[in-house]
Structure formats: C-alpha cells, structure tokens
Backbone and ligand atoms as CSV (ligand in chain L), in Angstrom:
chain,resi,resn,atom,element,x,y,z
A,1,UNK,N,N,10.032,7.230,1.579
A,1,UNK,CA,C,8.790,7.096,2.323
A,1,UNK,C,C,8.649,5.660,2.799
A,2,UNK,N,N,8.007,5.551,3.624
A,2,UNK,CA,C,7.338,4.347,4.046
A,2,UNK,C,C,5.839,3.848,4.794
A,3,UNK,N,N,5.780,2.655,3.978
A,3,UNK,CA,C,4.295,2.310,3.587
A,3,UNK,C,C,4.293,1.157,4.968
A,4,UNK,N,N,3.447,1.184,5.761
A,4,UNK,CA,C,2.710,0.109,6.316
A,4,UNK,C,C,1.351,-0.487,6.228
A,5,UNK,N,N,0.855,-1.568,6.155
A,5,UNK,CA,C,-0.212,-2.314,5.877
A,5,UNK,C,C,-0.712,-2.749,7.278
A,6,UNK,N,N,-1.963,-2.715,7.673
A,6,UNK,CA,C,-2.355,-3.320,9.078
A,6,UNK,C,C,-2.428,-4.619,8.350
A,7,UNK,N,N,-2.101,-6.041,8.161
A,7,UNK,CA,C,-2.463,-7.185,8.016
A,7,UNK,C,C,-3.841,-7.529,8.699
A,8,UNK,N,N,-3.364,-7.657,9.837
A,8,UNK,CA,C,-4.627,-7.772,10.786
A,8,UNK,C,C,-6.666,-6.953,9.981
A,9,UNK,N,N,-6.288,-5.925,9.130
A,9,UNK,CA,C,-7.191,-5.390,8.967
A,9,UNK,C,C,-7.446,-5.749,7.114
A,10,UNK,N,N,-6.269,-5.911,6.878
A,10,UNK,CA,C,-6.324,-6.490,4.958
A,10,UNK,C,C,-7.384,-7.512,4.803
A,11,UNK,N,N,-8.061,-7.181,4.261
A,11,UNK,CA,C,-8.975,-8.119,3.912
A,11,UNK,C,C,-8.517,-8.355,2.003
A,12,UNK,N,N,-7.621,-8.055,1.219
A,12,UNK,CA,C,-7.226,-8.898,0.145
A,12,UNK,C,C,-8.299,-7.886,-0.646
A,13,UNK,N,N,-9.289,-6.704,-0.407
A,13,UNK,CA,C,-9.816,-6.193,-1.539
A,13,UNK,C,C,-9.452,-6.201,-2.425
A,14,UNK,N,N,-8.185,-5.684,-2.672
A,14,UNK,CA,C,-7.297,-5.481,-4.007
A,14,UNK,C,C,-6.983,-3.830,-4.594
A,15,UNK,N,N,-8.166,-2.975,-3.574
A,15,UNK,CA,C,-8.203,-2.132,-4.289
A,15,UNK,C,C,-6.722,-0.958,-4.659
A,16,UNK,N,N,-5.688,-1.449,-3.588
A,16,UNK,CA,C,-4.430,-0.626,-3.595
A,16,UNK,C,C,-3.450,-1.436,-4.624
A,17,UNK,N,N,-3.509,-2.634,-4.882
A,17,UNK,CA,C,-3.032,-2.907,-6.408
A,17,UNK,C,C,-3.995,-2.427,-7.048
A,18,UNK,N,N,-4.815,-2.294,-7.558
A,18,UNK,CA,C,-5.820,-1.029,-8.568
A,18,UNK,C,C,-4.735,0.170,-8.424
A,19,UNK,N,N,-4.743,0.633,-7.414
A,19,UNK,CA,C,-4.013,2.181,-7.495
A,19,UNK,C,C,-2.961,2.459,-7.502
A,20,UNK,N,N,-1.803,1.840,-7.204
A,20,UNK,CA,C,-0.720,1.629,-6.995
A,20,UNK,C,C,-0.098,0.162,-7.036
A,21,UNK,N,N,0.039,-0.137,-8.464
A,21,UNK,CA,C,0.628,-1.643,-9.353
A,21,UNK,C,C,2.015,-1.310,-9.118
A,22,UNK,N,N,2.725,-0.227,-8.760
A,22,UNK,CA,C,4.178,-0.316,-8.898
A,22,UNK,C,C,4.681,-0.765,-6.974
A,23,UNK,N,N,3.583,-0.448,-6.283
A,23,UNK,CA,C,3.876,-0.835,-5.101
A,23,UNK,C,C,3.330,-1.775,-4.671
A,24,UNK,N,N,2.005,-2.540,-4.527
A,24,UNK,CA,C,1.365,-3.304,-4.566
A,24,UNK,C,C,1.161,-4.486,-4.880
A,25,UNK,N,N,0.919,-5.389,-4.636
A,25,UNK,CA,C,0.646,-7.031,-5.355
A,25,UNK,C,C,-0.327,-8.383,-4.492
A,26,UNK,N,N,-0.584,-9.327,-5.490
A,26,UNK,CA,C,-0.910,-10.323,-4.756
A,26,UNK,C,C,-0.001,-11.420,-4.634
A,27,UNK,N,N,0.553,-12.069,-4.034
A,27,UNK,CA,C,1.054,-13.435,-4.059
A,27,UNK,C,C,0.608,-14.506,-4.731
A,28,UNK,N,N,0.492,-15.309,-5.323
A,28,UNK,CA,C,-0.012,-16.763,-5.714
A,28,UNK,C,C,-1.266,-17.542,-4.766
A,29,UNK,N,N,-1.210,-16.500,-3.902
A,29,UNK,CA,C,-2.000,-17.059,-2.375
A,29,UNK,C,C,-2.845,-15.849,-2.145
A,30,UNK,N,N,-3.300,-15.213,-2.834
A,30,UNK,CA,C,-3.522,-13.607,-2.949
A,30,UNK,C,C,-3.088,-13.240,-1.502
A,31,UNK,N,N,-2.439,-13.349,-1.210
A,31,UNK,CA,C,-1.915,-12.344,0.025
A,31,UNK,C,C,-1.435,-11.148,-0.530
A,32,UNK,N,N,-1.480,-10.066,0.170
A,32,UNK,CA,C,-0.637,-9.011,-0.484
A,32,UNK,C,C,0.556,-8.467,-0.512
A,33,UNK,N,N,1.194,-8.549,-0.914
A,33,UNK,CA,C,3.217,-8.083,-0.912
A,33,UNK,C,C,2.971,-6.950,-1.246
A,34,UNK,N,N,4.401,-6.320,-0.524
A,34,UNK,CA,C,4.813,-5.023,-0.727
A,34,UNK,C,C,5.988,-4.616,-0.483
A,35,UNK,N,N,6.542,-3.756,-0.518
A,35,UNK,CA,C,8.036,-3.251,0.038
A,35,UNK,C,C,7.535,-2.101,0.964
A,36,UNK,N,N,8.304,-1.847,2.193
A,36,UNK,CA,C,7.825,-0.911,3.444
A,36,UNK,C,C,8.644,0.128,2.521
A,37,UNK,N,N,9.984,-0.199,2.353
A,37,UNK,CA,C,10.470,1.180,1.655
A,37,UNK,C,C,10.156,1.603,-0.046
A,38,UNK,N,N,9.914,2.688,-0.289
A,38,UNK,CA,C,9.678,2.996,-1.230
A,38,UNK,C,C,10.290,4.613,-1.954
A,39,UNK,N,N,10.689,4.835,-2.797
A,39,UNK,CA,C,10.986,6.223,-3.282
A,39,UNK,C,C,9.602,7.471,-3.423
A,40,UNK,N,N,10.163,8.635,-2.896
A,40,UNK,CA,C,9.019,9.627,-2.399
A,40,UNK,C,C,8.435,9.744,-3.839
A,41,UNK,N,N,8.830,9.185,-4.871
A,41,UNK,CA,C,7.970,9.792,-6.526
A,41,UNK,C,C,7.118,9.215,-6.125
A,42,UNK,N,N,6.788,8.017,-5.337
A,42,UNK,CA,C,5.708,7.009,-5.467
A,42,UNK,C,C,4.349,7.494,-4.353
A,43,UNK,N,N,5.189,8.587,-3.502
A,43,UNK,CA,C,3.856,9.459,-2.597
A,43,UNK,C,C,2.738,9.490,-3.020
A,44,UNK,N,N,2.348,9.808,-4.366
A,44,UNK,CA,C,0.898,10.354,-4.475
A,44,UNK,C,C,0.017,8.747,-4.542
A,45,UNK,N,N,0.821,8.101,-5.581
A,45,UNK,CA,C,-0.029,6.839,-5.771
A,45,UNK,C,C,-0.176,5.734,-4.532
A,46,UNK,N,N,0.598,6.315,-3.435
A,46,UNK,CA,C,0.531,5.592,-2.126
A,46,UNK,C,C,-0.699,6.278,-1.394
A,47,UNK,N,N,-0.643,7.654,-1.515
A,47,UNK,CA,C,-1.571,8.409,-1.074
A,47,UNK,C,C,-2.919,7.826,-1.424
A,48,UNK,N,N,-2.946,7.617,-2.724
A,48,UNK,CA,C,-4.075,7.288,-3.410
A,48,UNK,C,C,-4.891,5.551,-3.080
A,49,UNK,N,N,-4.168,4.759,-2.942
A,49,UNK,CA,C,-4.050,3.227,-2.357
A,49,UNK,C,C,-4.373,3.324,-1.018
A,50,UNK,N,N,-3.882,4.358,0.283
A,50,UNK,CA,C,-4.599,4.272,1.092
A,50,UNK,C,C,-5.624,5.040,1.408
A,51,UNK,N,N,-5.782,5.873,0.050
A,51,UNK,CA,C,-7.427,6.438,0.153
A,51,UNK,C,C,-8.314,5.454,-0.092
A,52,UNK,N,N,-8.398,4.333,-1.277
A,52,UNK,CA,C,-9.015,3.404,-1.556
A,52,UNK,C,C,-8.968,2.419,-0.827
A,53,UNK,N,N,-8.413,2.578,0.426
A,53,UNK,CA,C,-8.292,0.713,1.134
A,53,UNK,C,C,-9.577,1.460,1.760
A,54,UNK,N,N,-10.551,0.080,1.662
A,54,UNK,CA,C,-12.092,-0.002,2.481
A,54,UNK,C,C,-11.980,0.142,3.937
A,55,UNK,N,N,-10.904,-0.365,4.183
A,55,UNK,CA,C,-10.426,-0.714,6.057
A,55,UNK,C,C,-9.884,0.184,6.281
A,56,UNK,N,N,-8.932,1.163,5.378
A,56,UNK,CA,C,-8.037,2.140,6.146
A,56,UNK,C,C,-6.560,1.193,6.625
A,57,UNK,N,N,-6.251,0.247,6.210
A,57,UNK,CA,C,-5.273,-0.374,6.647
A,57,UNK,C,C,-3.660,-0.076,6.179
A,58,UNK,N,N,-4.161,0.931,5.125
A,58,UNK,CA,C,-2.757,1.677,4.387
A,58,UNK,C,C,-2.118,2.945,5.141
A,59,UNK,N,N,-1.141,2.507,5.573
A,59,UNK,CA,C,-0.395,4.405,6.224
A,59,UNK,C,C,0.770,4.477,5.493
A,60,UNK,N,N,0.946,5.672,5.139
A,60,UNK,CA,C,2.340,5.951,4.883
A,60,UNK,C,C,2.937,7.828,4.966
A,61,UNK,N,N,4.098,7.241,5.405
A,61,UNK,CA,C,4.920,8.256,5.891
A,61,UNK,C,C,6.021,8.682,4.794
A,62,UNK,N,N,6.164,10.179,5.025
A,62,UNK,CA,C,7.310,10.755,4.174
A,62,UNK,C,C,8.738,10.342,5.049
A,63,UNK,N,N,9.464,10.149,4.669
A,63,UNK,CA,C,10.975,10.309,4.961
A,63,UNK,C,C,11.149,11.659,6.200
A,64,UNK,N,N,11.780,11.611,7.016
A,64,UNK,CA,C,12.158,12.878,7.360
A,64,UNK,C,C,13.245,13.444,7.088
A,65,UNK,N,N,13.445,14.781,6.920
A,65,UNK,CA,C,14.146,15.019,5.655
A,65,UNK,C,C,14.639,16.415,6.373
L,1,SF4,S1,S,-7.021,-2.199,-0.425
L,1,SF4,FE1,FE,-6.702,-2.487,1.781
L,1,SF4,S2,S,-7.804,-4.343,2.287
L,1,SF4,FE2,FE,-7.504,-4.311,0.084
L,1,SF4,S3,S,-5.636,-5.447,-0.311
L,1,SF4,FE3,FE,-5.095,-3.305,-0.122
L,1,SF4,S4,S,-4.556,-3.009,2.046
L,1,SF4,FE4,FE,-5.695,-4.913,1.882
C-alpha cells in the first residue's frame, strides 16, 4: 500500500502517530516522517490515522494487485 500526507495541509496534530506508531512519527522538529511504502497488514491502522487526521491530509491506497 501506499500512504500520502498533504504537507501543505499537516498541521503536526499528532493524531496519526496516536493511531498508527508503526507508520507514523515526529522528527526532533516535530515534523512528521513516514515511509510512502508500507506492507498491506498495516491497511487498517492507516485506515484508521487517516480517519483521525482533523485536515483529512492522510490518503492511502492498496497496491494493485
Ligand atoms: S493527524 Fe493529520 S495533521 Fe496531524 S500530524 Fe497526522 S497528518 Fe498531520
């Protein structure tokens, strides 16, 4: 799967590290890191991270398969 972040729209809530710590993070600078690619086990809790982003700035896509 793969995860994109609008930057432009991140405002640093945090709330998708809340939901997804295995994909998610802050930097030292709280910026937020991530990896675009990710393994499909991690779907739901991605699902879940861009249910909780306030902005909607989380998308992610399944693999096509
Ligand atoms: S929840 Fe949304 S606004 Fe907050 S850090 Fe994550 S992507 Fe950015």
């Amino acid at each position: 799967m793969r995860i994109t972040v609008d930057m432009n729209l991140c405002e640093s809530h945090g709330q998708c590290v809340f939901a997804a710590p295995d994909i998610f993070s802050f930097d030292e600078e709280d910026y937020l890191v991530y990896e675009p690619a990710q393994p499909d086990e991690l779907f739901a809790a991605a699902e879940k991270a861009a249910g909780s982003c306030p902005v909607r700035a989380i998308s992610v896509q399944r693999d096509a398969s």
